[in-house]
C-alpha positions as CSV (number, residue, x, y, z in Angstrom):
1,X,-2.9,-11.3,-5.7
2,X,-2.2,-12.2,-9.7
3,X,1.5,-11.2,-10.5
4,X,1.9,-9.7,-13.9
5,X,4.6,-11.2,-15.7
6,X,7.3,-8.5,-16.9
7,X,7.1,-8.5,-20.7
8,X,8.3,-6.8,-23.6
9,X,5.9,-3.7,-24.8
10,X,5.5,-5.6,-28.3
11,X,4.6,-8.9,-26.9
12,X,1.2,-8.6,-25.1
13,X,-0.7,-5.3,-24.7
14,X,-0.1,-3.9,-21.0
15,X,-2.2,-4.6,-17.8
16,X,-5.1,-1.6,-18.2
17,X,-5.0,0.4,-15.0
18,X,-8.1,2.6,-15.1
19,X,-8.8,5.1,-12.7
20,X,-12.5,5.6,-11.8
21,X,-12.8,9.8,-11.2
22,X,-16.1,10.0,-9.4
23,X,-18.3,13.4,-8.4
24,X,-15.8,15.3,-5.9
25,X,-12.9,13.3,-6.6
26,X,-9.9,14.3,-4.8
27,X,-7.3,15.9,-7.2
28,X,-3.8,14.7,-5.4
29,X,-5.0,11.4,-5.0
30,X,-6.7,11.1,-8.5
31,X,-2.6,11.5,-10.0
32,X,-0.8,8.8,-7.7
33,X,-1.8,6.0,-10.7
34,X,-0.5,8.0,-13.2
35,X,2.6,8.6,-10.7
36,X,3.4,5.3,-10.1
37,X,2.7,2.6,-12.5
38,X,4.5,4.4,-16.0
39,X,7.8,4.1,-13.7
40,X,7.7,0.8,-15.2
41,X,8.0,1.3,-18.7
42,X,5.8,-0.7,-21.0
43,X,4.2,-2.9,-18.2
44,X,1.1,-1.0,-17.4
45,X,-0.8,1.5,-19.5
46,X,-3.2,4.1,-17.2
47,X,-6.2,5.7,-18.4
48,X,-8.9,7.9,-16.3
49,X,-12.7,7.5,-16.9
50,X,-15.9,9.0,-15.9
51,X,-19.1,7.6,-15.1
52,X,-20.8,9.5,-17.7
53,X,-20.1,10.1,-21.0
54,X,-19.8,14.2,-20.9
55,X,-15.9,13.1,-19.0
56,X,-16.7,16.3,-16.9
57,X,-16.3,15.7,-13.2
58,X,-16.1,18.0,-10.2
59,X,-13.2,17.7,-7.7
60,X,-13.5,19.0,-3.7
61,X,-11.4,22.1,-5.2
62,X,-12.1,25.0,-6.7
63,X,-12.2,23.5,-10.1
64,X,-13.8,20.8,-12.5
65,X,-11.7,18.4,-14.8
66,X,-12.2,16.9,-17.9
67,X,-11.3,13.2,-18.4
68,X,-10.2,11.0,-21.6
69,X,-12.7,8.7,-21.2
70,X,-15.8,7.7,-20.2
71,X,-17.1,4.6,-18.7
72,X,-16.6,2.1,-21.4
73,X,-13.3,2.2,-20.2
74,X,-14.5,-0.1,-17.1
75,X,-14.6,-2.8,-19.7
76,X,-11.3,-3.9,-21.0
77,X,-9.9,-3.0,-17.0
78,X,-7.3,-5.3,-15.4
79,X,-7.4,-3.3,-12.3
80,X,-9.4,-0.4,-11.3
81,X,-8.7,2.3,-8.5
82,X,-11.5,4.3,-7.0
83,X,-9.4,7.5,-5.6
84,X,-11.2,9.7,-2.7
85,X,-14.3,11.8,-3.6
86,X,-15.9,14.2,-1.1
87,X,-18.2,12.1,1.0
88,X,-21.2,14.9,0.4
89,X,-21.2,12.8,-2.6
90,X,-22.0,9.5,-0.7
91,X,-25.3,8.4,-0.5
92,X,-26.4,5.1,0.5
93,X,-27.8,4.1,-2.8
94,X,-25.0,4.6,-5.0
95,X,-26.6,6.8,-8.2
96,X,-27.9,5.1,-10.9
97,X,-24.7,6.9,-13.1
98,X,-22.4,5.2,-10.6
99,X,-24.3,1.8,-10.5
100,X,-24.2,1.3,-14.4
101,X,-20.2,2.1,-14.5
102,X,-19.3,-0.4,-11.6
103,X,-21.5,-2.9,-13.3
104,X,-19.0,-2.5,-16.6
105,X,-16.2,-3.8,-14.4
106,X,-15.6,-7.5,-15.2
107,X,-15.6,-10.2,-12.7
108,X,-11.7,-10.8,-11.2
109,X,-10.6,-7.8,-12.2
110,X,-8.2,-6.0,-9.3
111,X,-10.2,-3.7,-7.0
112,X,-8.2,-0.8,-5.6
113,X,-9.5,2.1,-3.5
114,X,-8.1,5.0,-1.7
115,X,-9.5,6.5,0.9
116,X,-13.1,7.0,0.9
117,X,-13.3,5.3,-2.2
118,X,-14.2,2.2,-0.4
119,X,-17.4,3.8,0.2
120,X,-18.3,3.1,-3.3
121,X,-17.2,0.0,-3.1
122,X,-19.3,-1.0,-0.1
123,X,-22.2,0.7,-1.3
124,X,-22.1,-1.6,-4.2
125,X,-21.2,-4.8,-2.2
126,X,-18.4,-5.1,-3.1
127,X,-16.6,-5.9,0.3
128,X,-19.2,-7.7,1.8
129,X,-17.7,-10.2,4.2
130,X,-14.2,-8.5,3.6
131,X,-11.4,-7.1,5.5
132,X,-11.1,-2.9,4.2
133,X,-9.6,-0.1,5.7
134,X,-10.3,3.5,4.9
135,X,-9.3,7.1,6.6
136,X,-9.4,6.7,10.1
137,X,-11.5,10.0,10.8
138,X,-14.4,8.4,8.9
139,X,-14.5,5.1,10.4
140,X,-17.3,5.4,12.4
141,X,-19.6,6.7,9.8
142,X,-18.5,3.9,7.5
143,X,-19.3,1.2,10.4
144,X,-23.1,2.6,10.8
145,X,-23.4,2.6,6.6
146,X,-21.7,-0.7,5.7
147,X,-21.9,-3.1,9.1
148,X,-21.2,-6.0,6.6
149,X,-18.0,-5.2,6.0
150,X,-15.2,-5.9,8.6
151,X,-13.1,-2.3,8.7
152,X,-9.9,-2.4,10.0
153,X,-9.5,1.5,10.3
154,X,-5.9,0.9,11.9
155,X,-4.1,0.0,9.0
156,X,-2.5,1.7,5.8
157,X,-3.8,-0.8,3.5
158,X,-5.3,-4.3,3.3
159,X,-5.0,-6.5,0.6
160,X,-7.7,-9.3,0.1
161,X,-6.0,-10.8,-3.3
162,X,-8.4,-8.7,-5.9
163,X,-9.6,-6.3,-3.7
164,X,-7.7,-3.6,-2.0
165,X,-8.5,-0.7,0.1
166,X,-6.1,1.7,1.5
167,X,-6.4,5.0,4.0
168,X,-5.9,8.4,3.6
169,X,-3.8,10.8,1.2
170,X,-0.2,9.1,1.2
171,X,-1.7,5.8,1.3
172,X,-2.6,5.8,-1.5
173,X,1.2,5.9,-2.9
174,X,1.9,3.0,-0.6
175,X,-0.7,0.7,-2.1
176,X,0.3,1.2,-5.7
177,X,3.9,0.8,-4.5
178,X,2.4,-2.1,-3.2
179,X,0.6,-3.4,-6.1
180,X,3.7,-2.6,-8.2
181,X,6.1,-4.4,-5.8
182,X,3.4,-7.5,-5.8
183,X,3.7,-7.5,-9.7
184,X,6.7,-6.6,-10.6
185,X,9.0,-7.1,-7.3
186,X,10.7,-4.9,-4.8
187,X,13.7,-3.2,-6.5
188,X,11.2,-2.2,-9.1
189,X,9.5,-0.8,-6.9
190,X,11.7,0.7,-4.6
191,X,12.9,2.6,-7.9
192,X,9.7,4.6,-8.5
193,X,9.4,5.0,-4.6
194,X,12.9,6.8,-5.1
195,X,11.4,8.8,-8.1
196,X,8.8,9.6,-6.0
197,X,10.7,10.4,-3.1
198,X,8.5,8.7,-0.9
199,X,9.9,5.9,1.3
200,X,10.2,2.6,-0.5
201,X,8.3,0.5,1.6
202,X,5.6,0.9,4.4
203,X,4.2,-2.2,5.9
204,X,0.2,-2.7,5.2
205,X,-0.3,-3.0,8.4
206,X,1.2,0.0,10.0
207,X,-0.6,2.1,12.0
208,X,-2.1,5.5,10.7
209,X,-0.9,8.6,12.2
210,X,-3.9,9.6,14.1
211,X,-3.6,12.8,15.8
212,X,-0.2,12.3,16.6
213,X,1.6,15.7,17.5
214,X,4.5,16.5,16.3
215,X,7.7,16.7,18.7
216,X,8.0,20.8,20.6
217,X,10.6,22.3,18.5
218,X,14.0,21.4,19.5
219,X,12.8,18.0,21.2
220,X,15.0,15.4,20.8
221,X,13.3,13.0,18.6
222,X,14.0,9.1,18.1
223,X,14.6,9.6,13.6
224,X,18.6,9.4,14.5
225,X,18.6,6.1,16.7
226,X,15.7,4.2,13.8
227,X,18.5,5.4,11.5
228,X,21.7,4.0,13.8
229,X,19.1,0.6,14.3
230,X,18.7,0.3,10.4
231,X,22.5,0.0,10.2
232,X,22.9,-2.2,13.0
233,X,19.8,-5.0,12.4
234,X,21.9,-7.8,12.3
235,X,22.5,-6.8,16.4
236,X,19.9,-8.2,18.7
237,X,18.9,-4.1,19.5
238,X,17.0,-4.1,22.5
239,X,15.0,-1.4,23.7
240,X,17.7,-0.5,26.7
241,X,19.9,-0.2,23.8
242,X,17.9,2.0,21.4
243,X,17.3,4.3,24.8
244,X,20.6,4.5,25.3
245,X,21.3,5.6,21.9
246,X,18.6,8.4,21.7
247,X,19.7,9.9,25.5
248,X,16.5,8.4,27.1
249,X,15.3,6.1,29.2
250,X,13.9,2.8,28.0
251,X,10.2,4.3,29.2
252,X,10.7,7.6,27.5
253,X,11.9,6.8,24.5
254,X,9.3,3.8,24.0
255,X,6.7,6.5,24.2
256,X,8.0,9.0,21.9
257,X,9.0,6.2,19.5
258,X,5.4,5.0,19.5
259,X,4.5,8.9,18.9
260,X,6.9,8.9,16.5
261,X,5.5,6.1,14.2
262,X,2.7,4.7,15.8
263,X,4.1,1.9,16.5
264,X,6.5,0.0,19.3
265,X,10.6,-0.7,18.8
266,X,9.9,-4.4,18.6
267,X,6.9,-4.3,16.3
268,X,9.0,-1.6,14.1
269,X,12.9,-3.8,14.4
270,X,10.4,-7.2,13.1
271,X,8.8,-4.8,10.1
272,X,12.1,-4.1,9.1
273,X,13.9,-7.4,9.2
274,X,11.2,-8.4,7.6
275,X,11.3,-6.3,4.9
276,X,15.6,-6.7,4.7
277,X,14.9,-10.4,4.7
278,X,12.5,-10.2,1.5
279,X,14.9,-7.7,-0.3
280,X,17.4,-10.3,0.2
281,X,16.1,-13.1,-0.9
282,X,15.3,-11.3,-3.9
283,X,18.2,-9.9,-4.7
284,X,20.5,-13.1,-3.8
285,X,21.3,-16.8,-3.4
286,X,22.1,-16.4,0.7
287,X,20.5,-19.1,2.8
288,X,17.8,-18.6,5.2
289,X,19.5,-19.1,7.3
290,X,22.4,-17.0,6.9
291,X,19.8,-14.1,6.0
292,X,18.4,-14.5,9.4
293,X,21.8,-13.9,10.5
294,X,22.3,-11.2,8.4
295,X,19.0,-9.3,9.7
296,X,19.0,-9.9,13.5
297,X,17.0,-13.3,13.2
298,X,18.0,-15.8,16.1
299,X,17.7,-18.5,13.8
300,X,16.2,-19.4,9.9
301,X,12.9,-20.8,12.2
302,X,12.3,-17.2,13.1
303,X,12.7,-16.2,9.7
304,X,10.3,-18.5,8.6
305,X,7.8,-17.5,11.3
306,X,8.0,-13.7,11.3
307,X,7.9,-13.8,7.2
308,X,5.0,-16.3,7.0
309,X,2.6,-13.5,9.9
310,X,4.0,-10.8,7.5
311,X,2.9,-12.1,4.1
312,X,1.5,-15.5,4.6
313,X,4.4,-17.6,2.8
314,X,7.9,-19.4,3.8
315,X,11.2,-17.7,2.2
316,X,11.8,-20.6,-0.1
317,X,7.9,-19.8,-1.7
318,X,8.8,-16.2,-1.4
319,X,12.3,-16.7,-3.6
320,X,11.0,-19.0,-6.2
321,X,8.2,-16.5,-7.0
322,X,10.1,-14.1,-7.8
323,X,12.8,-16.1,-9.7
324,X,9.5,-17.3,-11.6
325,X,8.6,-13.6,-12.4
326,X,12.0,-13.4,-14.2
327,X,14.0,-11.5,-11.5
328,X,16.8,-14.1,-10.8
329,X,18.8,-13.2,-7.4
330,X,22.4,-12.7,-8.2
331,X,24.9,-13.8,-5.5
332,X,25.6,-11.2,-2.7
């Protein structure tokens, strides 16, 4: 993905985030853009278009909304975000209204959908040949409309350098988080996530809750022991351990864990090493190796490994990016 360099408001105007509010649109996630990217002042402006010039657009609620522009805004867009529109509104030839306004969009500019927005951007071939994701509960349908496209229905969000596509509801707060974090680093982003309240990071490729149940009342759940683990990542934490923590055995609390989040201990310890490792290599001049030792890492080669299957890159890569974006680590 292109990193926006952090600049001052007077210097160059700010990356154009414009929101594409289609027939149906979904209401909640229509304001997560508007939500997220003015936490960092003077960086982005955010503007909300129709695909007609009337502005008028009908949401899946009980009422229509009126935007402040209409699709000439598509033209001067550094990224664009399709939010979620009632899929009564998808057809398989996207209308000719619809058409005209994704044409406006100009080549490299940053895709970004939520939820069933990725059916528009299918439908205009926009992800042929790509890795997407979407809301798990209309996979299927997506897979008969749009075979060309290789769904990953698993997943938060994927991110494919200019295009992004990202699940359900919530989602849609972690990949602007994401797109934030990518442009501007993680304590930035972290800081709106805490405006937000919404947690500050959630890996891409973490599962979806799909039709998990929630715990009887009164169960004991495993949120106490992820907490006690977070505290204690620089401790090898194996899974006898974390069951002996939470008052279960290693079988029963791997199951209600993997209820819990949707994913394993071990995948869910490396996620947030992972993510402890890139705060700190943000934030300060430690080693790698001393890092690794700081987060639970047997060595700096593990580092190295589990950082490069997380985001494709080594830590030294990762540190000088950011000191390039103008965030220089201060010593811890």
């Amino acid at each position: 993905m292109a990193a926006i360099e952090p600049r001052d408001p007077g210097d160059r105007p700010p990356h154009r985030v414009v929101v594409l509010a289609l027939d149906g649109v979904y209401p909640f996630e229509l304001g997560i853009p508007n939500r997220v990217f003015p936490g960092v002042p003077g960086a982005y402006e955010v503007v909300t278009c129709a695909t007609t010039d009337d502005r008028t657009v009908g949401t899946d609620a009980d009422f229509t909304i009126t935007v402040g522009h209409g699709p000439e805004a598509l033209e001067s867009a550094d990224t664009v975000i399709l939010p979620p529109y009632d899929l009564r509104h998808v057809t398989a030839e996207l209308p000719e209204p619809v058409r005209a306004a994704l044409a406006r969009i100009r080549p490299g500019t940053r895709l970004v959908s939520i939820c069933t927005g990725a059916f528009a951007l299918a439908a205009a071939g926009l992800l042929d040949g790509r890795p997407a994701t979407t809301h798990w509960s209309v996979a299927q349908v997506f897979r008969r409309m749009y075979p060309q496209v290789a769904l990953d229905p698993d997943v938060l969000f994927v991110d494919d350098g200019d295009v992004l596509t990202s699940a359900g509801a919530a989602s849609g707060l972690d990949v602007c988080l994401h797109v934030v974090r990518s442009d501007h680093g993680s304590a930035v982003a972290n800081r709106i996530a805490r405006h937000c309240v919404v947690p500050p990071w959630r890996e891409g490729g973490q599962a979806q809750y799909i039709e998990q149940p929630m715990p009887p009342e009164g169960a004991n759940g495993t949120a106490a022991t992820q907490a006690w683990a977070l505290e204690h990542l620089d401790r090898p934490l194996a899974l006898r351990e974390l069951a002996a923590h939470a008052r279960m055995s290693p079988r029963t609390f791997a199951r209600r864990f993997h209820e819990e989040t949707g994913t394993s201990p071990g995948r869910w310890l490396i996620q947030q090493r992972v993510h402890r490792a890139r705060h700190l290599l943000e934030t300060s001049d430690l080693p790698v190796d001393r890092i690794a030792t700081e987060i639970g890492f047997a060595t700096g080669a593990s580092l190295r490994q589990h950082l490069h299957a997380a985001i494709g890159v080594t830590p030294q890569a990762y540190r000088t990016t950011f000191r390039l974006r103008g965030g220089a680590p201060s010593r811890a």
